[in-house]
C-alpha positions, 0 to 999 in steps of 0.5 A: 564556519569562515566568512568565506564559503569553501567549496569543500567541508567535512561533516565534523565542520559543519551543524545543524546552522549550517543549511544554507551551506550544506543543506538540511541532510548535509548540516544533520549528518555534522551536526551528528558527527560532532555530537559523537553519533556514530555516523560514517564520515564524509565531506560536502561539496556545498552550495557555494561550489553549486552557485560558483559553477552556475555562474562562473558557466554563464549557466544561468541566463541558459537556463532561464532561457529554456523555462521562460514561459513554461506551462508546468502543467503541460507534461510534455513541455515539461519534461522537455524542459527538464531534459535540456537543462539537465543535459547543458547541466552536465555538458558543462565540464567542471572546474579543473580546481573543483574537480581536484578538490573532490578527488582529493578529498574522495582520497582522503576518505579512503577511497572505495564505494561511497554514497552521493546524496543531494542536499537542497538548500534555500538560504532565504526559504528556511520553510521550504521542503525539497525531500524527494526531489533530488537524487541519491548514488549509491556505492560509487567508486573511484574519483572520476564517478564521485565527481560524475555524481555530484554533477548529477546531483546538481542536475537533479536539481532540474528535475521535472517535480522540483521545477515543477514544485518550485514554480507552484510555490512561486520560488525564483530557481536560482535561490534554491541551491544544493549541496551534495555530501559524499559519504563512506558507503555502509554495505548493511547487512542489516538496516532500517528506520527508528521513530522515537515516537509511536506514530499512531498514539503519537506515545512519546515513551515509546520508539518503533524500530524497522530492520531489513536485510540489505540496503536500506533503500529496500525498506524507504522505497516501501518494496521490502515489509520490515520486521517492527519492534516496539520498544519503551524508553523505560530500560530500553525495554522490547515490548512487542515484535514482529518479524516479517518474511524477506526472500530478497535483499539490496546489495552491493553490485561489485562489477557495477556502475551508476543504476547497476551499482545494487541489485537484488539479491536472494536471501538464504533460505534458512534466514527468511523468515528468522529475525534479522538483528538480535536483541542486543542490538534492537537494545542499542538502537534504541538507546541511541535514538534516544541519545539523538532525540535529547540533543535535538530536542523533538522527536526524530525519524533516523536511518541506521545501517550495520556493517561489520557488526558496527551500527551507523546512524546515516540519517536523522530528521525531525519527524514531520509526517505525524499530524494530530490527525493520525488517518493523514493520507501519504503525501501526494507528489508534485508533479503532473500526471498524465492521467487521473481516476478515482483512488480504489486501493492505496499505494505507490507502484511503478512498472510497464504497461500492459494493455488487455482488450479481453481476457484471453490476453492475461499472458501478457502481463509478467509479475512487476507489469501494469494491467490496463483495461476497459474493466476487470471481471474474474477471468483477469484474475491470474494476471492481476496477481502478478501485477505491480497495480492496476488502472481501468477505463471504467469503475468505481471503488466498489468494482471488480478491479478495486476490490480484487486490488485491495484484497491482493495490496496492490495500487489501482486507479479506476474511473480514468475513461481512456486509459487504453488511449492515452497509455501505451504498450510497453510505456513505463508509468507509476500509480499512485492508489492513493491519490488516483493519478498516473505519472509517466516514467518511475516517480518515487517518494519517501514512505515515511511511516507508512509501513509502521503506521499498518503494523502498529495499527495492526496491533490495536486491541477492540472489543469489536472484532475486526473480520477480513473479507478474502478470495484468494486461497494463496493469501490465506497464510500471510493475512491469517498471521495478522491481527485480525478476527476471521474471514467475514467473507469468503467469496467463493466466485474466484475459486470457481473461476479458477476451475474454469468451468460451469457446474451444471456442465460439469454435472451433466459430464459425470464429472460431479466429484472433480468439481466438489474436490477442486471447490474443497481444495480451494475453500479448506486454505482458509479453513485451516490458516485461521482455525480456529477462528471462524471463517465465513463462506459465501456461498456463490453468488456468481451473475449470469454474464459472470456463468457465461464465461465459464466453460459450458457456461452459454448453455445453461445461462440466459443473456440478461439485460441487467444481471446485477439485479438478476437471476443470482444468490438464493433465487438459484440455490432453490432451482438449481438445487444440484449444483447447490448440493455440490457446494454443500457437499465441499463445505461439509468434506472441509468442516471434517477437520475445520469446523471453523467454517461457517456459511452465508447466504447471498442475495435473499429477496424474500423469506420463503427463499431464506427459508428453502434454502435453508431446509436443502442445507440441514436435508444434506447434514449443514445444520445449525449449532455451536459449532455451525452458525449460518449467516444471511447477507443483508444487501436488499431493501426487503431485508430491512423492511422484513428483517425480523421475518427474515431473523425468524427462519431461524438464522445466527447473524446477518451480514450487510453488503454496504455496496449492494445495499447502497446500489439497491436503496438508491437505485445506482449502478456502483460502477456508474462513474458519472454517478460516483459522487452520490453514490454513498453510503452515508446517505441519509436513506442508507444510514436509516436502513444500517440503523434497521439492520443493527438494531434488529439484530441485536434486539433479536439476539444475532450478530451483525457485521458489515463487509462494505468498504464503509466502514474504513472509509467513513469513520463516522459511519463506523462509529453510528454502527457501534452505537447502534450495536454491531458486534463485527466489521469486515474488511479488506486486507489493507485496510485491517490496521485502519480500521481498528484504529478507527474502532479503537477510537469510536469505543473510546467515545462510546465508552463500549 
């Protein structure tokens, strides 16, 4: 480059020594073009342009003016802040010779759609990282919006989360530049990322490659599921695929402007669930990324797009989300919250609030909405399904609203105390799961690896098998399809709160054969997506509040001071020995034609009670076999105490409910958030009664699982239960790839 900066420079111009000039993406994208990588072509207003109008506006002292004293961690402030910086950012117009500069260059392009992207950069901050922070514009058109968008780009710079960043690390404003490179838009049929390292394995001689259909932006905002390729090095050679349903698509919007310039569009039919690029091209791919991490040296997260049956490379980056310790949680943003709970299902969503008082306003929330309540119980089931995350009052991990969340892949921050207050109707926030924090408006940030890292995760093989634990029967397909061993837990409460009404009601209607229908068209969807593989059914084990929601529910239910510890599980079976018929019966109408269905029976205090409900069962034809195991959750003290007695009745294995069992062993309410921080079952009175528990099952003969959350959140707890026999876990949807990492890893240590 010259001695003096220029205002405007073409990508084949600039390398990878130019950042201070161009920034991190603005030297890559030279630095790929000159090294013959099929990159769109484009130039970049750089940074010296940035600082010569800050200067030359007499911006500066204004602006300094308008962050004196700020107190980032006053939200309101700081958003204030943001917006009048950014608002004397773009009132100020820009150089006549400036402005000419990009539209000569636009022109020299060719002209049409192109994407703006901001490039930050910090000559004397080499360290530093501003991913994230900055915006991007895609598919903006004709010279007058180019220029717009590079001024947005520079007010970007004065975005909430990078001031926000930038006063945490204690870096001066006005050292940190940006440069914006305007690029020829690729309209992707198809795109994607490529890692040229295995991101679990951190396997060098493998690359794990990611398509799409449409934009690319679909798939690094997290909102699309990629079909995955693994590929080896060696030829390049596919080695394992997995191709994913996509009903919808980013695409161009041709009579848009700004935030309408893309939209989604449906994707045809025939096409949603076929692979979305040949293999020929995935062949390509790979040796091209194998071509850009030999000129760079060290592995690279690159971002391709096809167009025209030509693929463009548009981005590449040293991988920097690969740590040596592989569970790394997804990076937290920088910037404030307005409010924070305890993290109860990971990701990252944002949509409008919708706050329900009761059940009766469920209606209330449309798909992509954000339900927030006290606490969640079975009747806010059918809104939490169209729910983009969920965020209550009240709750701990092991609640109603966090399980059901995890089960359904959805962010949920439990525990926040007054969510129904310091949110508001209609107001637009974003959950991160992850973290357990809130943040107003849309705040978004880079999946790096997130989607990679579950599908290969997923492809993990352990001798100890990994089981799911599920409720709603419209999953079924979609988890079935995963790696993955079985249900280990079916809970049967959500099917029945979706018939909505009691069973003794319904018996005493004479309408006994519509309850056992509706019970068997919820149970067989499971029976039948996982065949043959067993799927083991929860009997109910609904409490006496839960009964009383039902329809006819207050007649036949007591008000109980604590139903936790109340009249439920196998206690019932033996005096309501009706309805316990009329779950049997859909339970054998399902085993005609899927005998993988197996039975587990809940909440069992002492023999004689495993014992009765054993005898209704083979008095009603469910009895014992090669084909029929029948399964007793172990969730209560006297469990542990008596587990041989309990093993003797005549059982195939035993299942503990890590949850309950915790809450009964230490005596705490797993809802109680003040009690959160002991409530764990690592535990030194829990862990000795898991250690009874595995270790008499196995010295017994039987199997034993586990379907608490323990098991993907303590690896360590994982690894003592190995140890001590345990034969299966199961565990919620998002958390299967994680756990047979951990499983992976334990019997690697153990040998197993």
């Amino acid at each position: 480059m010259q001695n003096k900066p220029e205002a405007i420079v073409w990508f084949d111009q600039v390398d990878k020594q130019d950042i201070p000039l161009v920034g991190g993406k603005g030297a890559n994208l030279g630095e790929m073009t000159r090294a013959k990588i099929p990159v769109p072509p484009g130039f970049i207003v750089t940074s010296a342009a940035y600082f010569d109008f800050i200067e030359n506006s007499d911006l500066q002292p204004k602006i300094r003016a308008l962050l004196k004293g700020l107190d980032v961690e006053d939200s309101k402030a700081l958003s204030t802040a943001s917006q009048k910086v950014k608002d004397l950012i773009m009132g100020t117009p820009l150089p006549d010779q400036l402005a000419g500069q990009i539209s000569k260059a636009y022109a020299q392009l060719g002209g049409g759609a192109v994407a703006v992207r901001s490039s930050a950069t910090a000559e004397d901050l080499p360290e530093a990282s501003f991913a994230g922070q900055q915006s991007t514009y895609l598919n903006q058109e004709g010279w007058e919006m180019v220029v717009h968008a590079v001024q947005k780009c520079w007010a970007s710079l004065f975005e909430a989360r990078a001031i926000y960043y930038r006063q945490e690390q204690n870096f001066d404003h006005f050292k940190v530049g940006i440069a914006v490179p305007v690029q020829r838009m690729v309209q992707s049929v198809t795109s994607g990322v490529i890692f040229t390292i295995e991101p679990i394995t951190h396997d060098p001689s493998k690359i794990v490659i990611e398509v799409i259909y449409g934009l690319g932006e679909g798939l690094v905002s997290g909102e699309i599921n990629p079909d995955l390729f693994i590929v080896s090095k060696d030829g390049p050679t596919i080695l394992s695929r997995r191709i994913s349903f996509q009903d919808r698509r980013l695409v161009r919007n041709s009579a848009g402007s700004g935030e309408t310039a893309n939209y989604w569009q449906q994707v045809p039919s025939a096409k949603q669930e076929q692979q979305k690029l040949p293999d020929e091209d995935i062949i390509h791919l790979a040796e091209l990324a194998v071509h850009i991490e030999k000129h760079y040296g060290v592995p690279q997260d690159i971002e391709w797009a096809k167009e025209n049956g030509t693929i463009y490379i548009v981005q590449s980056r040293p991988v920097t989300a690969i740590k040596e310790q592989a569970l790394e949680e997804e990076a937290e943003i920088k910037e404030p919250s307005i409010l924070e709970g305890s993290p109860a299902s990971p990701g990252l969503a944002s949509g409008t609030v919708k706050i329900l008082m009761n059940p009766s306003e469920i209606h209330r929330v449309d798909s992509g909405d954000i339900l927030v309540a006290e606490m969640t119980t079975p009747d806010f089931v059918p809104a939490m399904k169209r729910a983009a995350a969920i965020v209550t009052n009240r709750g701990g991990r092991t609640s109603h609203a966090a399980i059901v969340s995890r089960e359904l892949g959805i962010p949920c921050v439990v525990g926040t105390h007054e969510a129904t207050k310091v949110l508001h109707d209609e107001q637009v926030i974003t959950v991160d799961g992850s973290h357990g924090k809130i943040y107003n408006g849309k705040v978004t940030r880079r999946i790096q690896t997130a989607s990679v890292t579950s599908l290969v995760r997923d492809a993990i093989k352990t001798k100890t098998r990994v089981y799911v634990n599920l409720a709603q029967p419209e999953l079924a397909d979609m988890v079935a399809a995963r790696n993955v061993d079985g249900v280990g837990l079916l809970r049967a409460e959500f099917i029945i709160s979706c018939i909505g009404k009691h069973p003794s009601y319904m018996l005493e209607s004479g309408r006994r054969e519509e309850f056992i229908q509706k019970l068997y068209e919820g149970i067989v969807p499971f029976a039948k997506a996982f065949h043959p593989r067993p799927v083991v059914y929860r009997t109910t084990d609904f409490k006496t509040n839960e009964y009383r929601e039902l329809e006819g529910g207050d007649k036949y239910e007591l008000p109980e001071e604590n139903p936790m510890i109340g009249y439920r599980g196998a206690s019932r079976y033996i005096r309501d020995i009706e309805s316990f018929k009329m779950e049997i019966e859909a339970i054998k109408r399902v085993r005609k034609d899927f005998p993988n269905l197996w039975v587990m029976i809940p909440f069992v205090r002492t023999v004689e009670e495993l014992r009765r409900t054993k005898d209704i069962l083979e008095a009603e034809g469910l009895r014992r076999g090669p084909d029929f195991k029948l399964w007793m959750m172990t969730e209560v003290p006297a469990n542990i105490f008596l587990m041989e007695k309990f093993i003797d009745v005549g059982i195939d294995g035993i299942s503990i409910g890590s949850n309950d069992l915790t809450q009964l062993t230490l005596g705490i309410d797993r809802d109680s958030e003040k009690l959160q921080d002991t409530f764990d079952e690592r535990n030194e009175a829990v862990m000795a009664a898991l250690e009874i528990a595995v270790k008499t099952a196995k010295r017994k003969g039987i199997t034993s699982s586990i379907c608490g959350q323990a098991p993907s959140v303590y690896p360590e707890l994982t690894e003592k239960l190995m140890e001590w026999g345990i034969t299966s876990v199961s565990v919620s949807p998002d958390m299967i790839g994680t756990t047979r990492e951990i499983i992976a890893k334990a019997e690697a240590k153990l040998k197993v």
